[in-house]
C-alpha positions, 0 to 999 in steps of 0.5 A, a space after each residue: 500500500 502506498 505510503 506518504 513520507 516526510 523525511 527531514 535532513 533529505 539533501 544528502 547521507 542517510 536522508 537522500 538514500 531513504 528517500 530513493 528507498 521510499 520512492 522506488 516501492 512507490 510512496 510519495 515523498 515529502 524532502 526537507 533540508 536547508 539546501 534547496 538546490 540539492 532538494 531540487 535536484 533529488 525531486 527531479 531524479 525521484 519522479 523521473 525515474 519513479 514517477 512518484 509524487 515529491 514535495 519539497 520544503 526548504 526550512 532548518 529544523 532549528 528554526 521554530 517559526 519555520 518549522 511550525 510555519 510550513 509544517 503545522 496545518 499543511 494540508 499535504 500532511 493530513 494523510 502523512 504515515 511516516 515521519 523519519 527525523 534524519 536531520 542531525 549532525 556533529 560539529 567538533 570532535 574535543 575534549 570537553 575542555 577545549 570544545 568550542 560551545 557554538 558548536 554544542 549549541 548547533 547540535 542541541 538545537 538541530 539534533 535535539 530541538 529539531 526532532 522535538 520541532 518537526 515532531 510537535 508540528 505533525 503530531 496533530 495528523 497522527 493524532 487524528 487518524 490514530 495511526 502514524 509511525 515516528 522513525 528517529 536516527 540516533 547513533 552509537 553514539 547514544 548508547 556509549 559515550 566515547 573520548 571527545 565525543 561529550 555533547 554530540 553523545 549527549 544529544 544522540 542519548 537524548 534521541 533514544 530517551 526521547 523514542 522511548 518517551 513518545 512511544 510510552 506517551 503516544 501509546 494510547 494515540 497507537 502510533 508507533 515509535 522507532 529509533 535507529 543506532 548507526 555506527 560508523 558510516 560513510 556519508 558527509 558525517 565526518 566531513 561536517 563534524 571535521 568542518 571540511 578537512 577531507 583528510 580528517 574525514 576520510 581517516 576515520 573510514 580508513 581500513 575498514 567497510 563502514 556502513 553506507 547510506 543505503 544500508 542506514 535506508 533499508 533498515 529504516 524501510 524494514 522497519 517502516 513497513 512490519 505488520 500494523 501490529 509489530 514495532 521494532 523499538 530500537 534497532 543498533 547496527 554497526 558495520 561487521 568490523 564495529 563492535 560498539 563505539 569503542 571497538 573496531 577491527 582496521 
């Protein structure tokens, strides 16, 4: 049966290749980001090869007023199933220390705030229908806190804390929650946390197969798309050379 999408964080990385994912069993796509050309681009090649339905919004999800302005009450969203709250990032990688706070604050409001945000304006649609399924990306990194990785660990803990808050809460409205725990993935992760120092990004991914965009898609898909009475809570993956955070065979 065909779905209606919205997936924020959808110009690159894990949100691009969900969005193809969705597109190509046929669902229609909502695609969120701040990098509307990049949107555009991606609702072009979505139609022209699925012939699907994409709808694009350019809004950042730290922006309250943007996100209720375009999200709340927006007819497109009355029948929307699934809401995937991909947009997240890490800025810095410091001792807590040296670490710079307009970082910290950059990725509470977009990993923390934002998934409040998008969620609050869309609740209403679920709410009426007594259906919906909430997916939300959070990391290892939220399941172990590692070196230098003190606000971003901090704010990806608060996603899976948050998944098991909405599912207790929106029980009674028989919506379902999920949240996901990428480990190490190839994506323009690494190249944002190191603030485009490619030789830093690229290191982290050095000997080893790490996950990838597309393996981040498919289980997102799975998971969207289990009988309407199964949910799967939370889900951890990590490449197969990835024990946990700490642990990873190079």
């Amino acid at each position: 049966m065909k779905k209606k999408v919205l997936i924020t964080g959808a110009s690159s990385g894990f949100g691009k290749a969900i969005a193809e994912k969705f597109a190509s069993s046929g669902d229609d796509i909502i695609i969120t980001g701040r990098r509307k050309h990049l949107l555009d681009e991606l609702k072009d090649k979505l139609i022209s090869l699925y012939n699907v339905s994409v709808t694009v919004l350019e809004f950042d999800v730290q922006d309250r007023k943007s996100v209720f302005q375009l999200l709340e009450n927006n007819p497109i969203l009355e029948d929307l199933d699934i809401l995937i709250n991909n947009a997240g990032l890490a800025l810095g990688r410091d001792l807590f220390d040296e670490a710079d706070i307009d970082d910290w604050e950059t990725m509470i409001d977009t990993n923390v705030k934002g998934v409040l945000y998008v969620t609050k304006a869309v609740l209403s649609n679920f709410i009426k229908r007594q259906a919906g399924h909430i997916i939300n990306i959070g990391s290892t990194a939220g399941k172990e806190v590692y070196e230098r990785g003190n606000v971003y660990c901090a704010t990806k803990t608060s996603i899976e804390v948050l998944s098991q808050a909405m599912r207790i809460d929106l029980l009674k409205h028989k919506i379902k929650v999920t949240v996901i725990h990428p480990g190490a993935a190839d994506t323009e992760f690494s190249l944002v946390r190191f603030k485009g120092d490619e030789t830093k990004a690229q290191a982290v991914y050095e000997g080893y197969t790490p996950l990838n965009g597309h393996d981040i898609a498919d289980s997102v898909f799975y998971c969207a798309n289990l009988p309407k009475h199964v949910c799967i809570n939370s889900l951890v993956m990590t490449c197969t050379a990835q024990a946990n955070s700490f642990y990873l065979l190079k």
